[in-house]
N, CA, C and O atoms as CSV, one atom per row, in Angstrom:
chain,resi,resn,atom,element,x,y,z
A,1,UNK,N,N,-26.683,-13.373,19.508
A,1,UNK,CA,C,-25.606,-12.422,19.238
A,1,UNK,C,C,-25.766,-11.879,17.832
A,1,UNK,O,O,-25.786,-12.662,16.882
A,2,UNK,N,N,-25.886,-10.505,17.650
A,2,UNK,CA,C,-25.873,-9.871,16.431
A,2,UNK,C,C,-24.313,-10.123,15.539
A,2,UNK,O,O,-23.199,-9.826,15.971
A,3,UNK,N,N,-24.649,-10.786,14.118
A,3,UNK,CA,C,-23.511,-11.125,13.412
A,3,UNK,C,C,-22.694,-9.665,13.219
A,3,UNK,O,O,-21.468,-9.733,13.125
A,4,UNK,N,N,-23.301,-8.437,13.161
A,4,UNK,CA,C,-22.461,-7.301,12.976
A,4,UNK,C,C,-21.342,-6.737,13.945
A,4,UNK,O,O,-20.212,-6.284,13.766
A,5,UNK,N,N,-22.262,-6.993,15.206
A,5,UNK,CA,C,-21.672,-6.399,15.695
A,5,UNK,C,C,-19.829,-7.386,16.332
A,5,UNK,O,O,-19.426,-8.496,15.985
A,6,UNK,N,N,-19.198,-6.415,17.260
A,6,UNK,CA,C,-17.828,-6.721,17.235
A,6,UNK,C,C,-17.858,-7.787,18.228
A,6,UNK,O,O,-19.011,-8.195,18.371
A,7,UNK,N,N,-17.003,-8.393,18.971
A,7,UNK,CA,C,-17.018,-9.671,20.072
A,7,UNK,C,C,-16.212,-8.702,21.068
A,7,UNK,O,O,-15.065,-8.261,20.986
A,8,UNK,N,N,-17.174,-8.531,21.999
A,8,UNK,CA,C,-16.621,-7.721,24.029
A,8,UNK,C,C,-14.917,-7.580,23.612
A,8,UNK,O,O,-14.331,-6.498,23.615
A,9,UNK,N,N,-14.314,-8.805,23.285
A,9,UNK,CA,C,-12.931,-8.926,23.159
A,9,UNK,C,C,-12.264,-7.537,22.995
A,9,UNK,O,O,-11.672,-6.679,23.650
A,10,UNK,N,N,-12.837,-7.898,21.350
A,10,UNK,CA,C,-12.638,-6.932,20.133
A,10,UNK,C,C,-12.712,-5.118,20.242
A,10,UNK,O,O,-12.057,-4.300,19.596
A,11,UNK,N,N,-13.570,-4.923,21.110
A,11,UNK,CA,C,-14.133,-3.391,21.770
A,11,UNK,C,C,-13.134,-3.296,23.164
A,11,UNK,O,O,-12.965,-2.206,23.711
A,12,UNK,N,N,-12.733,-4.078,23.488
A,12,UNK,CA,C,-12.365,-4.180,24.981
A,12,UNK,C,C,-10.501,-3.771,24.154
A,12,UNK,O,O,-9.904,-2.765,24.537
A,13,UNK,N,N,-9.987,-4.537,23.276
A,13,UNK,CA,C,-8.890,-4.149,22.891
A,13,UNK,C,C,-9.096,-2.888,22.150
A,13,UNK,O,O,-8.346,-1.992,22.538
A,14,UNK,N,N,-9.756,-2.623,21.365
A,14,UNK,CA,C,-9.410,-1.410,20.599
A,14,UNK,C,C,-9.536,0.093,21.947
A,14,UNK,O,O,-8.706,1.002,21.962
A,15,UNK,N,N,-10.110,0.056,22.422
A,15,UNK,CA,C,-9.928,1.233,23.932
A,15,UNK,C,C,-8.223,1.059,24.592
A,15,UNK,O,O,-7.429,1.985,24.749
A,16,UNK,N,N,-8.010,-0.266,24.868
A,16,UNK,CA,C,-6.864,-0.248,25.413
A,16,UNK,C,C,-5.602,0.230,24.353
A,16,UNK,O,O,-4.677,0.821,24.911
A,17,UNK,N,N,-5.482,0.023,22.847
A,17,UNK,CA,C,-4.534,-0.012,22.306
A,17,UNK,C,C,-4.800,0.647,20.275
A,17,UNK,O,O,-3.959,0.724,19.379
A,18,UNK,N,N,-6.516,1.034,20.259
A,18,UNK,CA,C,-6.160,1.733,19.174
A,18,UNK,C,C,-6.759,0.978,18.476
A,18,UNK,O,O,-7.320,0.068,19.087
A,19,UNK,N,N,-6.914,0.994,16.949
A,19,UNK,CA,C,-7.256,0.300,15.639
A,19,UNK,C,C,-6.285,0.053,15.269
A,19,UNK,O,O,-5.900,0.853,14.416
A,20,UNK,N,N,-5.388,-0.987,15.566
A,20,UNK,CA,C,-3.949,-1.287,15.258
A,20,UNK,C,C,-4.256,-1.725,13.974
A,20,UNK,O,O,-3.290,-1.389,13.289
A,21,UNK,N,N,-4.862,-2.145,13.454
A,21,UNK,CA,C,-5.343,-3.406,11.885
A,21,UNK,C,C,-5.439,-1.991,11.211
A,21,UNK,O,O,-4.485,-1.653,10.510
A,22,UNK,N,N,-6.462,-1.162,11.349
A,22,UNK,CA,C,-6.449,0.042,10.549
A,22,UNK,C,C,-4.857,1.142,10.235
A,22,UNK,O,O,-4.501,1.650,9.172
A,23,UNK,N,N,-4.249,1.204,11.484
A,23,UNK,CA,C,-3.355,1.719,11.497
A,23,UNK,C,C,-1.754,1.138,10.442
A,23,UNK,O,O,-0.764,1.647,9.917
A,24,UNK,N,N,-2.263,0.050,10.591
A,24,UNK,CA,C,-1.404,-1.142,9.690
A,24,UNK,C,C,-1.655,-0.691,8.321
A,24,UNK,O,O,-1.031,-0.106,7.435
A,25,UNK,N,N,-2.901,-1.229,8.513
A,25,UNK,CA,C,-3.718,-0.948,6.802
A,25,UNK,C,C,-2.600,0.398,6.128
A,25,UNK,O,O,-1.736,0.387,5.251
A,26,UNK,N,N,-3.103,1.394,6.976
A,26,UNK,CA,C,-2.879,2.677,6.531
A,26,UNK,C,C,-1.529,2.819,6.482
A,26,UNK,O,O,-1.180,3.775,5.789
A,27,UNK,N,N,-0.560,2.130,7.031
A,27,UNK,CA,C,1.279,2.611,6.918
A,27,UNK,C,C,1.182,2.038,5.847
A,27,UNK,O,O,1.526,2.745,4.900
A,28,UNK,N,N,0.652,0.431,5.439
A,28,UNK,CA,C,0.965,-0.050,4.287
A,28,UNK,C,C,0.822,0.750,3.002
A,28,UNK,O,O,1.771,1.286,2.430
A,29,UNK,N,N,-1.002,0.799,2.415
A,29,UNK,CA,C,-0.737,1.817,1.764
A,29,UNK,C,C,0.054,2.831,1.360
A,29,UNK,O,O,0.311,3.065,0.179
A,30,UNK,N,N,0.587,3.651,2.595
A,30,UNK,CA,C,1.692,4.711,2.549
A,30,UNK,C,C,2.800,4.360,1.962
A,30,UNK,O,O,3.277,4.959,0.998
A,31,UNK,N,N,3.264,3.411,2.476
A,31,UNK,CA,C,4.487,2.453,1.661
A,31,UNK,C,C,4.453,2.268,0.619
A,31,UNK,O,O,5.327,2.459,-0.227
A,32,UNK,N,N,3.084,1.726,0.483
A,32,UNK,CA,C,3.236,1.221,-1.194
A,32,UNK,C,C,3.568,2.539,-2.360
A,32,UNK,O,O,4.280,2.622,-3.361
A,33,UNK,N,N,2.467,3.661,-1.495
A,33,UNK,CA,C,2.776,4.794,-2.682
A,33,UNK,C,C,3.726,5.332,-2.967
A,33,UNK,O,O,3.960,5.889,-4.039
A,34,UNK,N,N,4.602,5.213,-1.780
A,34,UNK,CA,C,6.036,5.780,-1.104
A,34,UNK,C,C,7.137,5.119,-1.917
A,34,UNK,O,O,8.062,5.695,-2.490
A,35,UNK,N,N,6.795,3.332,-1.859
A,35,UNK,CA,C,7.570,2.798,-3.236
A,35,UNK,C,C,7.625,3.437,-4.568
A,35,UNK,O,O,8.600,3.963,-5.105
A,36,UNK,N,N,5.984,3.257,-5.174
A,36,UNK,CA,C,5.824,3.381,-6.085
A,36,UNK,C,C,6.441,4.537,-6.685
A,36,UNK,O,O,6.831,4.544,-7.853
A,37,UNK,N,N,6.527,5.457,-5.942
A,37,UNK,CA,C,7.487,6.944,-6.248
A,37,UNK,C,C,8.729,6.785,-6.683
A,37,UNK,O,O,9.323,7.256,-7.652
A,38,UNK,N,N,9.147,5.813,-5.553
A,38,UNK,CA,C,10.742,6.159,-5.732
A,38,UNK,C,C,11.063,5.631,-6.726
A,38,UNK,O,O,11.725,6.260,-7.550
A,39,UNK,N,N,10.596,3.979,-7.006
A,39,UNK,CA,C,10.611,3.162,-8.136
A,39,UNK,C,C,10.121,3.504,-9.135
A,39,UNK,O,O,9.655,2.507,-9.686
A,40,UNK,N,N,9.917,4.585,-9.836
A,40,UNK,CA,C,9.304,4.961,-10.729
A,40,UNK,C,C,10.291,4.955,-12.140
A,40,UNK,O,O,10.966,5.905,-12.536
A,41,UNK,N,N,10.160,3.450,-12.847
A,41,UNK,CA,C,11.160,3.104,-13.957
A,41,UNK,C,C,10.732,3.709,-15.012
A,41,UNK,O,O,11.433,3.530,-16.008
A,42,UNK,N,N,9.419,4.653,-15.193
A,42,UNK,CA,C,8.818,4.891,-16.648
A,42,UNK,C,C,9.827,5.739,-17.200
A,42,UNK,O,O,10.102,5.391,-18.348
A,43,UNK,N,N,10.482,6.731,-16.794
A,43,UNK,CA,C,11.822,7.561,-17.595
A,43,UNK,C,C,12.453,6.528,-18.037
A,43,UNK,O,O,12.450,6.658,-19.261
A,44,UNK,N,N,12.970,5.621,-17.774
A,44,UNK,CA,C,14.208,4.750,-18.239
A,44,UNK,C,C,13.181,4.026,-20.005
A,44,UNK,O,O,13.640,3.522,-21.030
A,45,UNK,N,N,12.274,4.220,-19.740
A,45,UNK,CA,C,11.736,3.547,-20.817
A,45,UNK,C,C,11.690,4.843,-22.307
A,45,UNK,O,O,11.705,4.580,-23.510
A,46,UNK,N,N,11.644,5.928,-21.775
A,46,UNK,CA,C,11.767,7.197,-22.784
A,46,UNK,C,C,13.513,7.325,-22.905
A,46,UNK,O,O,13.916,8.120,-23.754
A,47,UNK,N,N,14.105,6.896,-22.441
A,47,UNK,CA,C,15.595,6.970,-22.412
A,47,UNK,C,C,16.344,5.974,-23.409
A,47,UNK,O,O,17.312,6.032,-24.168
A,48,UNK,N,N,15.304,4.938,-22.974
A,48,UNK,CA,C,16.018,3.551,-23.809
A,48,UNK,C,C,14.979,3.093,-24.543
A,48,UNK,O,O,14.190,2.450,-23.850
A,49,UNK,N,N,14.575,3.209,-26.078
A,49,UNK,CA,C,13.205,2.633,-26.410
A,49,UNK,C,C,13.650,1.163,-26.287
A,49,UNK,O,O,14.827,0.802,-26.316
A,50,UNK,N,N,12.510,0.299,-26.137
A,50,UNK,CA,C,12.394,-1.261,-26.267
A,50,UNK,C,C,12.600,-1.387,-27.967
A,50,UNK,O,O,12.641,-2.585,-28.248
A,51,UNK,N,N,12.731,-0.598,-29.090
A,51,UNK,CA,C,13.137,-1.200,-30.307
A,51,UNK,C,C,14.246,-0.665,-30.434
A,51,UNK,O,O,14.517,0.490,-30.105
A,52,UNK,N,N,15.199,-1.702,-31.068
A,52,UNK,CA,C,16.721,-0.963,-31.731
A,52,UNK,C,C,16.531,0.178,-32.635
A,52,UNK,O,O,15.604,0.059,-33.436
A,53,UNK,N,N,17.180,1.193,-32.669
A,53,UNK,CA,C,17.311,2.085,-33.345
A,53,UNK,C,C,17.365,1.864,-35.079
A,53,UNK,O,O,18.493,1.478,-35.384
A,54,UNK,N,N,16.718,1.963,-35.944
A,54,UNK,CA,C,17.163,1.514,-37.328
A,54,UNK,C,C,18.697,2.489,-37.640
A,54,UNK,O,O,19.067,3.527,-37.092
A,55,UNK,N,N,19.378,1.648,-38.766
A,55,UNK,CA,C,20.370,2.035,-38.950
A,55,UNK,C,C,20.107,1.858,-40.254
A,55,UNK,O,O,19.959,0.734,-40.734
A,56,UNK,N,N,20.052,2.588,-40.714
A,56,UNK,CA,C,20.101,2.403,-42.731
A,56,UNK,C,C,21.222,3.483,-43.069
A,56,UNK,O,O,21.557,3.680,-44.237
């Protein structure tokens, strides 16, 4: 048996139902960037510096 190639199984499901693992893969990603957008705290950091303001 060639180590590359896929197991009968493996070919036999992806015809019936798709690259579900890829398809996964790929919502995740989406998500993550989809987070990363919304969550996007870097304004709050130009809003509020991390040092106290001097007061003299």
């Amino acid at each position: 048996m060639n180590v590359a190639s896929n197991p009968p199984i493996y070919d036999q499901l992806l015809r019936e139902h798709g690259d579900v693992i890829t398809e996964a893969r790929e919502a995740a990603h989406q998500t993550t960037r989809q987070a990363e957008h919304v969550l996007d705290w870097s304004g709050l950091h130009r809003r509020f510096p991390t040092e106290p303001a001097r007061r003299d």
